[in-house]
N, C-alpha and C positions, 0 to 999 in steps of 0.2 A: 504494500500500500504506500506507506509514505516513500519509505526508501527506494520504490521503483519513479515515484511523482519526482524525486531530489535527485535521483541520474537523470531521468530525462530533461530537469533543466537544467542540469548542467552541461549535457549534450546538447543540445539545445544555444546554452551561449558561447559554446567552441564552435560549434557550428557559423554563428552571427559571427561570429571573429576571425573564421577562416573566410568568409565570404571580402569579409572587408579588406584584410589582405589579400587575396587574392584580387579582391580590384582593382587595391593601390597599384600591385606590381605584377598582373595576372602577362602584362605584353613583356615586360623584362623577363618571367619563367619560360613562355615563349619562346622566344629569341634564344635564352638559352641551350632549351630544349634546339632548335635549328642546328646551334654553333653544333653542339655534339653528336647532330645525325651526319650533319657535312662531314664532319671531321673523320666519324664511325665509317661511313660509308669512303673515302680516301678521297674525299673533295675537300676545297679552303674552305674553311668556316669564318674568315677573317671578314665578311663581310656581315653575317647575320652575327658576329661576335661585335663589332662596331653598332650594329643596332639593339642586340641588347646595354651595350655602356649608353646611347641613346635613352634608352628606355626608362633606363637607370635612373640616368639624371631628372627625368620628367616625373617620375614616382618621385624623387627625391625634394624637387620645386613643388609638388602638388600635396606632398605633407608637410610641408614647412607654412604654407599658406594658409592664411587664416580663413576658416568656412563657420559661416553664421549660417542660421535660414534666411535672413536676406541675402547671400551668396548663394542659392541654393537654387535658382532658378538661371541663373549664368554658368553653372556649370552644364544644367542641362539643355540652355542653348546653343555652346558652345561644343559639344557633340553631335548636335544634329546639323550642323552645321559642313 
């Protein structure tokens, strides 16, 4: 009873927390994942490795930034975009 209600929300906010990461830097794991098939497969990966350090940095500017709910409609313009 209780204790299956206190795992599930506990799974439950790993869960919210993994989504939110992977938001932040879901195109930099990406990228990653790219660099090491190129590479696996015996092609240069120096090019999709350059886009994950890309990527990087854009996750990196995007949590540094300060996000209110009045910011909260300018992000979602600025991907439909």
């Amino acid at each position: 009873g209780q204790g299956m209600t206190e795992y599930i929300i506990i799974v439950a906010l790993i869960a919210i927390a993994a989504i939110g990461v992977f938001g932040l830097f879901g195109n930099t794991i990406r990228a990653q994942v790219a660099t090491m098939s190129q590479e696996l497969g015996g092609n240069d990966g120096t090019q999709a490795s350059n886009r994950a350090a890309n990527e990087g940095n854009r996750a990196q500017a995007e949590g540094v930034r300060g996000k209110t709910l009045q910011t909260y409609g300018d992000n979602n313009a600025a991907k439909s975009q």
